[in-house]
N, C-alpha and C positions, 0 to 999 in steps of 0.2 A: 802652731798652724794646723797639725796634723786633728787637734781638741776640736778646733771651725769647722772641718769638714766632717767630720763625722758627726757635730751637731748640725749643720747643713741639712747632712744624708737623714737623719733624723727627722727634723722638724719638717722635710719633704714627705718622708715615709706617713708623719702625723697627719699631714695634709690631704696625702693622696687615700690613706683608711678613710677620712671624717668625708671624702668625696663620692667613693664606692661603699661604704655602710654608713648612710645619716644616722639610720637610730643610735650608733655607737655616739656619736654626741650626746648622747642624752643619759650614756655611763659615765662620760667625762666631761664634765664642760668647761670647755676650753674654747673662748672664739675662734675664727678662724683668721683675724684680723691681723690676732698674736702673733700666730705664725708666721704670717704673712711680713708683717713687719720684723719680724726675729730674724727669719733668712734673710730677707732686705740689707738686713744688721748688720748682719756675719759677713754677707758677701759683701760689703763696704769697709770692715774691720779688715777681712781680706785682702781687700785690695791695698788699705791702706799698711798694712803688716808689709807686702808685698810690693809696695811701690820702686823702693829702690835695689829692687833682686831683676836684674833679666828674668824673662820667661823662657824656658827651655822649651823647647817644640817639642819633645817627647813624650816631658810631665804633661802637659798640654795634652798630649792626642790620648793618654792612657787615661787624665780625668775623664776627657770624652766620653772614652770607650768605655770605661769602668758606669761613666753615670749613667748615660742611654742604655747598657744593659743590664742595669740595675733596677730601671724605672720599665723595659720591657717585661723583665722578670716580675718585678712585683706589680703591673696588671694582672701579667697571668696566673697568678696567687691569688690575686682579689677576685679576678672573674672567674675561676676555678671554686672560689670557696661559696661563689655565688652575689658576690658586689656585682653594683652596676652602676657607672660613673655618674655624678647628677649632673656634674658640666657638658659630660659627651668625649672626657677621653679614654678613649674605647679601639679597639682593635678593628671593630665596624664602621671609623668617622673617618674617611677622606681625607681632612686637614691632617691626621693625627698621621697617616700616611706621607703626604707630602712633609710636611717637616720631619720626619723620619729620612724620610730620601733623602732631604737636603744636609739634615746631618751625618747620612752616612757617606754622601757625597762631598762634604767638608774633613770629615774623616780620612777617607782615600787622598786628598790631597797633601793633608798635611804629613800620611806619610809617607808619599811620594818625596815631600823636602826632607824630612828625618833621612830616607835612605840616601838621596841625594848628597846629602853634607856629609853622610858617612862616607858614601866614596869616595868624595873630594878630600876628605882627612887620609883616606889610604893612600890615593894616587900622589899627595902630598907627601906621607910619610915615606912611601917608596923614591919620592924622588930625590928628597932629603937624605933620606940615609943608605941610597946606593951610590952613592958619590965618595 
């Protein structure tokens, strides 16, 4: 599992170089289709690897947090080295704002339930084992 995601983290990283420097395609050519359908791939290999494991809310919220600032960060590597996104995801796009809010606004939630269920494990365990 652990091999999926970091080809994942990959072939996003490929994606998002060949989107902020086009001429860099034209050292590698590799379509972009590839890609496209390769994460597709994984993330469906994934899920199927996955299907009969509960989802932990924690794993969950640390993929989150790990991959949104991951993909924060390496904007600001590309627009720092002087990329400039050809679809428009940029730090200057509005939308790219908005679905940022909203995943950090799904973020704060889920760990509002992580802390939640932890307490409810304490306040359970205290009441268990002080009897």
């Amino acid at each position: 599992m652990k091999y999926v995601t970091v080809l994942i983290v990959f072939c996003f990283t490929i994606l998002l170089a060949y989107d902020y420097f086009p001429n860099m395609s034209q050292m590698i050519s590799v379509p972009d289709t590839v890609f496209i359908f390769l994460i597709i791939g994984l993330f469906l290999i994934s899920m199927l690897l996955n299907r009969n494991k509960s989802v932990d809310i924690k794993d969950a919220l640390k993929w989150q947090v790990f991959f949104t600032s991951y993909v924060l960060i390496l904007m600001g590597i590309f627009t720092v080295l002087g990329g400039k996104s050809a679809i428009g995801i940029s730090f200057s796009n509005g939308v790219f704002w908005l679905v940022l809010f909203i995943s950090l606004f799904e973020m704060f939630l889920q760990l509002k339930k992580v802390r939640n269920s932890q307490s409810l494990l304490i306040s359970w365990d205290y009441y268990v084992y002080s009897k």
